[in-house]
C-alpha positions in Angstrom: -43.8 -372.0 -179.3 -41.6 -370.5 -181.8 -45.0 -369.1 -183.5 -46.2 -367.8 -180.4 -42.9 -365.7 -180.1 -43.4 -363.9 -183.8 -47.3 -363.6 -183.0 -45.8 -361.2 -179.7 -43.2 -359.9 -181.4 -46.2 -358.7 -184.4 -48.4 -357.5 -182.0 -46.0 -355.2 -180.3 -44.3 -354.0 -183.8 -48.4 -352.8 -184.7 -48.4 -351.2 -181.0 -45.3 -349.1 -181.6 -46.8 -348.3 -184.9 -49.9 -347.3 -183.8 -48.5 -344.6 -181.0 -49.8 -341.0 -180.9 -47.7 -338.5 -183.4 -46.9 -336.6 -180.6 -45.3 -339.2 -178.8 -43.4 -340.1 -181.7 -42.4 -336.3 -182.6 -41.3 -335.8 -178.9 -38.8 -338.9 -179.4 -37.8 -338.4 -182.5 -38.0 -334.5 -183.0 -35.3 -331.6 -181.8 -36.3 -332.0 -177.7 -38.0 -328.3 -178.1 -40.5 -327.7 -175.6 -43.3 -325.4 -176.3 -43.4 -321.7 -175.5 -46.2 -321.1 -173.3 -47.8 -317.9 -174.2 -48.2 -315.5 -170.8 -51.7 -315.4 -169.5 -53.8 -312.5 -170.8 -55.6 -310.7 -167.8 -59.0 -310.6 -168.4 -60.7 -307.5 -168.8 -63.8 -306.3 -166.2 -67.0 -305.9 -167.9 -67.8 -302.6 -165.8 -64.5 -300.8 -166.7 -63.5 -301.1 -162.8 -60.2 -301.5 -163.3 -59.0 -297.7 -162.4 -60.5 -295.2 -160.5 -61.4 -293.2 -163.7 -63.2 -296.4 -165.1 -65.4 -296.8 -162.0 -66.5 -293.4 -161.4 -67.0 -293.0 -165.7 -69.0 -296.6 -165.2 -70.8 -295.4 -162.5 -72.1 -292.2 -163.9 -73.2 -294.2 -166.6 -75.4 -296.3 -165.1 -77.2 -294.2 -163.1 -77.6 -291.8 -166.1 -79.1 -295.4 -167.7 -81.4 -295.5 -164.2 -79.8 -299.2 -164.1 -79.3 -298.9 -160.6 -78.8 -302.5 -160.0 -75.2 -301.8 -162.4 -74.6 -298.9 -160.2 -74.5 -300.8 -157.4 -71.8 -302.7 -158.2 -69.3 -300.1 -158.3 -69.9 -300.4 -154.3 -67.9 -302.2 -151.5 -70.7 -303.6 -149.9 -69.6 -305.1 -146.5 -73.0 -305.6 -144.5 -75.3 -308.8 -145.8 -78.1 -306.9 -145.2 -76.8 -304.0 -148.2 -76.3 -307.2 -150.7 -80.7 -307.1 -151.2 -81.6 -306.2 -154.4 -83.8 -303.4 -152.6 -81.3 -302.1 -150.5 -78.2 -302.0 -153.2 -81.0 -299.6 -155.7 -81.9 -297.4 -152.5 -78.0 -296.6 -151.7 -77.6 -296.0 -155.7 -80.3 -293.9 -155.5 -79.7 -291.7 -152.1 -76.1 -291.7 -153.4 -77.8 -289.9 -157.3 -79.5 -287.5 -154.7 -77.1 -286.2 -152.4 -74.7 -285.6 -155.3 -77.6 -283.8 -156.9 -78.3 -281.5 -153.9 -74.8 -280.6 -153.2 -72.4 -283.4 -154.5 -69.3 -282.9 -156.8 -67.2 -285.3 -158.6 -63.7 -284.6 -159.5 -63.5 -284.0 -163.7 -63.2 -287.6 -165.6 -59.8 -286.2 -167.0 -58.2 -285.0 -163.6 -59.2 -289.1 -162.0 -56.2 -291.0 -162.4 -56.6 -293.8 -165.0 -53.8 -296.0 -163.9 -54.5 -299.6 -162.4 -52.3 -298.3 -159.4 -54.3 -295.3 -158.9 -52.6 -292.0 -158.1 -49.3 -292.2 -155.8 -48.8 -288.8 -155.5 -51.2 -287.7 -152.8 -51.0 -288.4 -149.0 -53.5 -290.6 -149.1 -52.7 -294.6 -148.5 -51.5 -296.7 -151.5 -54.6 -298.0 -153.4 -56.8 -295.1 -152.1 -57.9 -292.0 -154.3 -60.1 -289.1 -153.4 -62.8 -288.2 -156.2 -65.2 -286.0 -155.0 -67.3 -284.7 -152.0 -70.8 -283.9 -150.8 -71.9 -281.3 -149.0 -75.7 -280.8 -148.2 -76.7 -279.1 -145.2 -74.9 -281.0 -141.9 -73.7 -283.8 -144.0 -70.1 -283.7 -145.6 -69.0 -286.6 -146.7 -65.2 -287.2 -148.7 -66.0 -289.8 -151.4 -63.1 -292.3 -152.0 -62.6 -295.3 -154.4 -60.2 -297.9 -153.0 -58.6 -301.1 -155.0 -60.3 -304.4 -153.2 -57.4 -306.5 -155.0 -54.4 -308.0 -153.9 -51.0 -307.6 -156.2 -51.7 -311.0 -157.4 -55.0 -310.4 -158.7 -56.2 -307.8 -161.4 -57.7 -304.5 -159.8 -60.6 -303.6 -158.9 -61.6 -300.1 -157.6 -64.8 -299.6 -156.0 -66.6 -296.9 -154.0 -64.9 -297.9 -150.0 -67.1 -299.2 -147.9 -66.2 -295.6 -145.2 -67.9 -293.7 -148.0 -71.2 -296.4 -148.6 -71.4 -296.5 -144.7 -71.8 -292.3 -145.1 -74.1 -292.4 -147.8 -76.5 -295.2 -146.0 -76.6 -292.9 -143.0 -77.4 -289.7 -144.6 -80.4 -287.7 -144.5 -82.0 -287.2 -148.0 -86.0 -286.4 -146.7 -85.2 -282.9 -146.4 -85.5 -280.1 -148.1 -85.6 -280.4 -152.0 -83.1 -278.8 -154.5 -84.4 -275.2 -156.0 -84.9 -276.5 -159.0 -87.4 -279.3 -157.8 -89.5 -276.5 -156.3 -89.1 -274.1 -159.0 -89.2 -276.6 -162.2 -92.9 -277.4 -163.9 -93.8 -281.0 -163.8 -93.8 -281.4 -167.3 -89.9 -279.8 -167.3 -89.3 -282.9 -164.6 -91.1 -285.6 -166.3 -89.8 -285.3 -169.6 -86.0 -286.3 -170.1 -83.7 -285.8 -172.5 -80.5 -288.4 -171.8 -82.3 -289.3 -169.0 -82.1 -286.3 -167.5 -85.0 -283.6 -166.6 -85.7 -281.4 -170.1 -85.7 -278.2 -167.3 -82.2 -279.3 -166.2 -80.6 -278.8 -169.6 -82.5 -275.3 -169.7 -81.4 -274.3 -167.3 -78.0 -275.1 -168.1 -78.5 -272.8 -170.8 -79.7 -269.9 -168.8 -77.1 -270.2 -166.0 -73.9 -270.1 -169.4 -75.9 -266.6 -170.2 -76.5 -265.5 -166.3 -72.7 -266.3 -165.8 -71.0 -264.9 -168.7 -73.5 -261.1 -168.2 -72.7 -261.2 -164.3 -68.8 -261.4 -165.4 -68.8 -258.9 -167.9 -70.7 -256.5 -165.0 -68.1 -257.5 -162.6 -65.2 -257.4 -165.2 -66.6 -253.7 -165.7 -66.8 -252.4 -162.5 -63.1 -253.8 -161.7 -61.8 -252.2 -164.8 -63.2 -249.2 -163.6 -62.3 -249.1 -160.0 -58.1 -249.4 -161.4 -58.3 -247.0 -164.2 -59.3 -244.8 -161.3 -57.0 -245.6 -158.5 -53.9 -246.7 -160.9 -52.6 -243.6 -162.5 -50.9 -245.3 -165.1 -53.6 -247.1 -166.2 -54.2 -244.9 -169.2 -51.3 -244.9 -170.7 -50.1 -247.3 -173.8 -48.4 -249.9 -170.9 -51.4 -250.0 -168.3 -54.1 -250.2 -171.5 -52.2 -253.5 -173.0 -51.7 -254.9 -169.5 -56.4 -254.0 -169.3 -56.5 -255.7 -172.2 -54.1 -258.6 -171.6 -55.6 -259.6 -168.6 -59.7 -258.8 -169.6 -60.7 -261.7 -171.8 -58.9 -264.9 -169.4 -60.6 -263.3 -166.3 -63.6 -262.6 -167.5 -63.4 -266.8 -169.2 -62.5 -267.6 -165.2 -65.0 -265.5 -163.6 -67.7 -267.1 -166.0 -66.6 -270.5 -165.0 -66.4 -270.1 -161.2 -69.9 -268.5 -161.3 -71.2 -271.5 -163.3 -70.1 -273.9 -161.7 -71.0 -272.1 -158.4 -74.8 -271.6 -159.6 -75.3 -275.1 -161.1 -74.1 -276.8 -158.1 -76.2 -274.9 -155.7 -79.3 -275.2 -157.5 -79.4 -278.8 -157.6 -78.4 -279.3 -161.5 -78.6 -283.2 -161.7 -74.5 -284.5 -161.4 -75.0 -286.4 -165.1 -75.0 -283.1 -166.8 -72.4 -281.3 -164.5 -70.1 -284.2 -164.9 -70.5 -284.4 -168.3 -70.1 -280.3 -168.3 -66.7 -280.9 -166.5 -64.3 -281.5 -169.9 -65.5 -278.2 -171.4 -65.1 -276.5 -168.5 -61.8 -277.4 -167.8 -60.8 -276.8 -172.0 -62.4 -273.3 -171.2 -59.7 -272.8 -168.1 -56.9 -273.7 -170.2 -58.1 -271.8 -173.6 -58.1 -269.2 -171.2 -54.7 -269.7 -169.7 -53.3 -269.7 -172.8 -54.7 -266.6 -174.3 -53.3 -264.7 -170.9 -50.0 -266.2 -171.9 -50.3 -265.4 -176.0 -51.3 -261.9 -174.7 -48.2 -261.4 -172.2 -46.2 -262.5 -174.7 -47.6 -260.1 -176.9 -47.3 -257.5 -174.2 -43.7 -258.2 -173.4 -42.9 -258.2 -177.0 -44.1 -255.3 -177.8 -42.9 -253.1 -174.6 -39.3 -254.7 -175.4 -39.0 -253.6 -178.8 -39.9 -250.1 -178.0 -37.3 -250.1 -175.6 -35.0 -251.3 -177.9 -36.1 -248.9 -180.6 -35.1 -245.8 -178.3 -31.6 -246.9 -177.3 -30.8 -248.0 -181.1 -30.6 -251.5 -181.0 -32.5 -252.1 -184.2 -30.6 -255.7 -184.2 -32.6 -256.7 -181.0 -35.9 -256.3 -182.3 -35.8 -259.3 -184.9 -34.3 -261.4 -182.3 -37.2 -259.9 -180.1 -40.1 -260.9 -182.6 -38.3 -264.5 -183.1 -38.5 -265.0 -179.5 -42.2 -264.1 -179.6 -43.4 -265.9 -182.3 -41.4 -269.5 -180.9 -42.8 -269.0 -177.3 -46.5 -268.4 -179.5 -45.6 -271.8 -181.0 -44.8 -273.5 -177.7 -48.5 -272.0 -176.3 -49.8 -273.4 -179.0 -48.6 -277.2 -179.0 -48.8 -277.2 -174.7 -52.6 -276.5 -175.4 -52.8 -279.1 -177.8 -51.1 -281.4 -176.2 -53.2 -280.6 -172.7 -56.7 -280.2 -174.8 -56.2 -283.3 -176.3 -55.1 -285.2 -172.8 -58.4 -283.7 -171.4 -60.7 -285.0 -173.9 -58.6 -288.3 -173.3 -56.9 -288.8 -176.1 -53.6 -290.9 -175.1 -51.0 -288.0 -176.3 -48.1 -290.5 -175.2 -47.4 -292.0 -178.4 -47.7 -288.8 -180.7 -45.0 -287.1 -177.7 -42.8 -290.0 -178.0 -42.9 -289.4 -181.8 -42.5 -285.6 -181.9 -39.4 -286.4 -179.2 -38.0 -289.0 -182.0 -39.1 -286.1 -185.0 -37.6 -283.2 -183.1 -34.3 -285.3 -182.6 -33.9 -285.6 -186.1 -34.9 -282.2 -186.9 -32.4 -280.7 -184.2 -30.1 -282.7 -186.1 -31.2 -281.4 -189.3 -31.3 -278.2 -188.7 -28.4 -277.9 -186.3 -26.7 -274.9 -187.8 -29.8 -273.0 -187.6 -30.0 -273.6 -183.7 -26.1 -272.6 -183.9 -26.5 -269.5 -185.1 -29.7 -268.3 -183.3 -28.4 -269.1 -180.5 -25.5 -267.5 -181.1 -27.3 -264.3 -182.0 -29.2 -264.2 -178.9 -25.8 -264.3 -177.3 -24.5 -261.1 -179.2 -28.0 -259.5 -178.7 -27.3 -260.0 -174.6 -23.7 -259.7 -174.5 -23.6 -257.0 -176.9 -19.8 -257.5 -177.9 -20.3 -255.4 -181.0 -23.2 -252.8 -182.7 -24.2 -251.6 -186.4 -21.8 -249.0 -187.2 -18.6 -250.3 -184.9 -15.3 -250.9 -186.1 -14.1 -254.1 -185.2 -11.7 -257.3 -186.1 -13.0 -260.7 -185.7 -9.7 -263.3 -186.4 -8.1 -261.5 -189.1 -11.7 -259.5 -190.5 -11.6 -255.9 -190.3 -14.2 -253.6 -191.2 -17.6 -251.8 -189.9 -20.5 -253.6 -188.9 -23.1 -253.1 -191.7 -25.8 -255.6 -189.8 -27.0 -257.9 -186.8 -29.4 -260.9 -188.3 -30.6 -263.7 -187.0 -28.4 -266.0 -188.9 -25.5 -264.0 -189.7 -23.4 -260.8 -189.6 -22.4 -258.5 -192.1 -19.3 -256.2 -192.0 -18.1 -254.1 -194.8 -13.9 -253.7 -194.9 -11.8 -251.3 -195.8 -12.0 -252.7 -199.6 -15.7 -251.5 -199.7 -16.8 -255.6 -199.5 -18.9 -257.4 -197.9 -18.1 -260.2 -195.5 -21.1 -262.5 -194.0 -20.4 -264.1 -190.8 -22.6 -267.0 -189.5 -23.6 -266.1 -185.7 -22.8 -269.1 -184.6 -19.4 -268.9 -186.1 -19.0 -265.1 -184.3 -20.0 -265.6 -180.8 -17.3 -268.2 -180.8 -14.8 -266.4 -182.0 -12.2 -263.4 -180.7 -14.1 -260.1 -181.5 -11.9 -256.7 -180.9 -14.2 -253.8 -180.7 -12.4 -250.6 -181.9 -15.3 -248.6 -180.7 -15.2 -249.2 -177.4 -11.5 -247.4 -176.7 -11.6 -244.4 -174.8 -7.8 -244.1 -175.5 -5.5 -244.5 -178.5 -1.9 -245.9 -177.8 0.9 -244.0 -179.6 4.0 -246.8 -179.1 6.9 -245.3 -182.0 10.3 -247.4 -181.7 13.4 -245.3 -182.4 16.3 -246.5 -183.8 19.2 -244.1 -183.8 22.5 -244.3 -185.3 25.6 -246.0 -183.2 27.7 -243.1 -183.9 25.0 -240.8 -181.7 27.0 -239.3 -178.8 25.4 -239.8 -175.0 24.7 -235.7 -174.4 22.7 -235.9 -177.4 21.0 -238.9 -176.4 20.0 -237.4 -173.5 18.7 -234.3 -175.7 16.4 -236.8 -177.5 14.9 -238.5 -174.3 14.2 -235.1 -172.5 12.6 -233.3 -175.8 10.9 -235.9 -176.9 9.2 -236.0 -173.4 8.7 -232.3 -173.3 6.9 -233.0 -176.5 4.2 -235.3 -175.4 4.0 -233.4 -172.1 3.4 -230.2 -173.6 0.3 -231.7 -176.6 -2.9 -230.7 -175.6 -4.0 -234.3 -177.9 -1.9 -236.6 -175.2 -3.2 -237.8 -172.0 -2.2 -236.0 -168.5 -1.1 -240.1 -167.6 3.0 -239.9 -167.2 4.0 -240.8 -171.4 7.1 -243.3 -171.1 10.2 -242.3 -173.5 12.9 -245.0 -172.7 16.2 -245.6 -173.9 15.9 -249.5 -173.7 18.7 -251.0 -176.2 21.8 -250.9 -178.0 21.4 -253.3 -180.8 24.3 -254.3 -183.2 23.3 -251.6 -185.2 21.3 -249.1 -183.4 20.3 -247.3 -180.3 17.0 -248.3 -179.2 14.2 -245.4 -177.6 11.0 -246.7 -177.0 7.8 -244.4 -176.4 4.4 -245.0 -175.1 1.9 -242.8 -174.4 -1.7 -242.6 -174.8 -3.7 -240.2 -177.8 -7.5 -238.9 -176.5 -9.2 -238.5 -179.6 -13.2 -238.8 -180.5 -12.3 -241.5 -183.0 -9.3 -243.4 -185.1 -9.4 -240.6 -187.9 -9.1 -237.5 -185.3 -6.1 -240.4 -183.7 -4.0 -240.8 -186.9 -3.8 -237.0 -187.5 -2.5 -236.6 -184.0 -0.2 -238.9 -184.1 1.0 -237.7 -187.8 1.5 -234.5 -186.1 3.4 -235.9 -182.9 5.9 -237.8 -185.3 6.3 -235.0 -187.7 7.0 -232.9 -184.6 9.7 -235.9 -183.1 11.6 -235.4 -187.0 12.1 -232.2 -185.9 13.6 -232.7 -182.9 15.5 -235.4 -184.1 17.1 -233.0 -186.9 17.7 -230.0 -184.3 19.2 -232.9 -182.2 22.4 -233.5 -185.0 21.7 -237.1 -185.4 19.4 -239.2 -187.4 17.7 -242.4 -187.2 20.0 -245.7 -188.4 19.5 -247.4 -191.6 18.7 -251.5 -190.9 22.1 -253.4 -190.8 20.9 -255.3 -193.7 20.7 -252.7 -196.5 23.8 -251.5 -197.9 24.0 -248.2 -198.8 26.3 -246.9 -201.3 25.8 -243.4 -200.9 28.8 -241.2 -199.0 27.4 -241.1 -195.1 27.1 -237.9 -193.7 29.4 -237.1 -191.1 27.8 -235.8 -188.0 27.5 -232.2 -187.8 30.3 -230.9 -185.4 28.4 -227.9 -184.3 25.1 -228.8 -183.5 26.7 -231.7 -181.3 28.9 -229.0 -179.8 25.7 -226.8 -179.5 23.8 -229.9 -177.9 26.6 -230.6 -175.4 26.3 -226.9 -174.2 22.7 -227.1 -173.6 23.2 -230.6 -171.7 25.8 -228.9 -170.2 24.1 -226.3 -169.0 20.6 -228.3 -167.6 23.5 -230.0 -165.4 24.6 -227.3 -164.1 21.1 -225.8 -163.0 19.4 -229.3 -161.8 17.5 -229.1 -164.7 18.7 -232.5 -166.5 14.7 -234.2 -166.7 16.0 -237.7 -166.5 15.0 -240.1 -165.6 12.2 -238.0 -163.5 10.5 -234.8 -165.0 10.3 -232.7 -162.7 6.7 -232.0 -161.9 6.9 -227.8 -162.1 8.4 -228.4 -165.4 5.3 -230.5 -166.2 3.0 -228.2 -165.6 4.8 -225.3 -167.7 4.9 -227.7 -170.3 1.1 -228.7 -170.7 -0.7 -226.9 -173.7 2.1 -225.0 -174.7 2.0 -226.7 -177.9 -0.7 -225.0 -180.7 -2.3 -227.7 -181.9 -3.0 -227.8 -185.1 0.2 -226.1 -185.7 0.1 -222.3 -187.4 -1.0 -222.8 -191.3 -2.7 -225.6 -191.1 -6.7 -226.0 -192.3 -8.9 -225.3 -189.4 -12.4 -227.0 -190.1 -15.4 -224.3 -189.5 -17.3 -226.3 -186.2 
């Protein structure tokens, strides 16, 4: 018994021993559970997986005359159209009628998505590529996705268009070029297609490209006669702008017009499609490079006649970026035709231009703030201005920077950037020149002669031809601890700040005067001491200053604080200006 017991408990210590590694690792091990890898979807052998794929597959195979492949880009509905004879006759009558008068959209305009395009009006899953037309029968050709959102898609030919296709009439007449073509042009095929096919091809590019030239002629003609500008330098460069993109469309229309009416076989127009599509937008974006060209040029003529020499760099800048941007949008569209996947390279330019923005942020500072003096125009070459605590003329305009010269004779360079943000105060611009003296008369001065002061001083800016008719203000306004305050404003009309300085020398060499004749004098500032003996004030032209105070009281005569307006008018240009002896310069 007891040997019995050890034989069991042997046999079961060899069992455990003997257990699967996996079991043992799953008892022993961490617990982790293995990551199941998401399920790849598989991949269709006939490219069916987006409307671009099926009609690209299905041009393909009938090119290959493998009609049997062709018709499984079909949704084939009745039993009786699942025959091996009946799927190669629709293939077949499906080639034909988009031989006579068929047209597929261009591989690069089909939308390659599994979802197909969303942004027509047509049912989700559903895409329009092409249509037939051929006599009495017009028939619109969809592709429609036969999956469910659980399954991978699958986009074949509907089963409305196979239904319009099986009922068409192809017995009728034959295409010109079947009744024109030599056997031996039909017979022999190059890419399975008729040798007399790809000739003509080639005579239709030459038929279509002399026909626009004729017509691009006789257009050109017909406005140079009824446009009368249209032989001048604008309406030439607007001709020329406009000829070489119309005459690229015009060749293109009439190509595609031709081969599609003459029965050219749809492999070679289909195939024909990408270059003429790169031939719309080549031609698009010469008519842009040649506005831009246009534009450019008609701006910096205008620019050159009013002056603004400082515009036309910005001007050519401008042209040359926007002849950049032409540039890389025709790449970048080219290359998407052809179907190249351009998402990658944008996505990297986006990350490149980020870091070059970055890079080069200054620069993008300071053109842009040139283009904002160029259109806002705060300041020109040759003004005097201040910008913060700069003063001086404005040598320059660049594109990066400003130059003034001061009144040292230096140089100061200003980034743009730096000067459209910044408080600019154009001397150039005043039509006026304040004249705003502050009097400070002596405490001992008595009130008639005060009065003296305010009503010649006022005569005196009244009566100068140089002052402005607008009312001049002379105000007693103060009495300080050491002075009697007179305040004057008025307002100097000269061509410039030279011709204002030597009016204004003369107005204040003219105020000293009647300041002395007055019997006063201006106060010294409480803070200096002066050791000299002061000058008493002189008795007799006080006395003499009184009379004539006296005397405007008498006769109503006493200008303040009003002037009387007869007197204002007596007054004006009495003064000779300049005053007797001085130079005259010859004018």
């Amino acid at each position: 018994m007891v040997l019995n017991v050890k034989r069991l408990l042997f046999y079961m210590l060899l069992a455990l021993l003997l257990q699967p590694y996996g079991v043992t690792a799953q008892l022993l091990g961490s617990g982790k559970s293995p990551v199941e890898e998401p399920l790849k979807e598989p991949e269709d052998s006939l490219g069916r997986r987006t409307p671009q794929g099926t009609v690209n597959g299905f041009i393909k195979a009938i090119g290959d005359q493998n009609y049997i492949r062709a018709s499984q880009y079909f949704v084939l509905s009745k039993r009786s159209y699942r025959r091996t004879a009946e799927r190669i006759k629709i293939a077949e009558t499906f080639q034909q009628l988009l031989d006579k008068g068929g047209n597929l959209s261009p591989s690069s305009i089909i939308s390659n998505k599994e979802t197909g395009r969303t942004d027509d009006d047509l049912a989700a899953g559903v895409d329009l590529v092409g249509t037939i037309t051929t006599g009495k029968t017009a028939i619109r050709l969809y592709v429609e996705n036969q999956s469910d959102d659980s399954q991978p898609p699958l986009w074949l030919f509907s089963a409305e268009t196979v239904e319009s296709i099986v009922s068409a009439d192809v017995s009728g007449e034959k295409t010109f070029l079947d009744r024109v073509l030599p056997t031996v042009l039909k017979e022999r095929k190059l890419g399975n297609v008729p040798i007399g096919h790809w000739a003509v091809v080639v005579i239709m590019t030459v038929l279509s490209y002399l026909l626009s030239r004729l017509l691009l002629f006789v257009a050109v003609y017909v406005i140079q006669k009824v446009w009368k500008k249209a032989a001048s330098e604008k309406g030439t460069a607007v001709i020329e702008a406009f000829s070489l993109p119309v005459l690229m469309y015009t060749t293109v229309i009439l190509f595609v017009a031709l081969t599609q009416r003459m029965g050219i076989s749809i492999i070679v127009r289909q195939r024909f499609s990408i270059i003429i599509i790169t031939i719309g937008i080549v031609a698009f974006l010469i008519l842009l490079w040649r506005l831009t060209d246009f534009v450019s040029m008609y701006t910096r003529s205008r620019m050159n006649r009013r002056g603004r020499i400082s515009a036309v760099s910005a001007i050519l800048f401008l042209s040359r970026t926007t002849k950049v941007a032409i540039v890389f949008i025709g790449i970048i569209a080219i290359l998407g035709i052809i179907g190249v996947d351009v998402t990658a390279g944008l996505a990297a330019l986006g990350i490149g231009g980020i870091a070059l923005a970055l890079g080069a942020q200054k620069t993008i500072e300071n053109f842009v703030g040139s283009v904002s003096l160029i259109a806002d125009q705060p300041l020109r070459v040759g003004d005097y201005c201040r910008v913060d605590d700069i003063k001086g003329t404005v040598e320059s305009i660049g594109m990066r920077s400003t130059m003034l010269r001061t009144s040292a004779r230096t140089i100061v360079t200003i980034p743009n950037g730096q000067l459209s943000a910044s408080k600019i105060e154009n001397f150039a611009h005043r039509d006026r020149f304040i004249f705003n003296p502050i009097f400070n008369f002596r405490m001992d001065t008595a009130p008639d002669q005060m009065r003296y002061l305010l009503v010649e001083l006022k005569s005196l800016l009244y009566a100068h031809p140089a002052v402005l008719n607008s009312s001049p203000v002379v105000r007693f306004t103060g009495i300080t601890t050491d002075a009697l305050k007179v305040e004057i404003t008025a307002y100097i009309e000269a061509v410039n700040f030279e011709k204002s300085q030597e009016v204004q020398e003369d107005l204040l060499l003219r105020m000293m005067d009647i300041i002395e004749s007055s019997g006063t004098s201006l106060a010294y500032p409480s803070q200096t001491l002066y050791m000299a003996r002061d000058t008493t004030v002189s008795i007799e032209k006080a006395a003499k200053v009184s009379e004539t105070v006296k005397k405007w009281k008498e006769n109503n005569e006493l200008h303040i604080p009003e002037f009387d307006p007869k007197r204002i008018e007596e007054l004006k240009g009495t003064i000779k200006y300049p005053d007797e002896g001085s130079f005259k310069r010859d004018e």
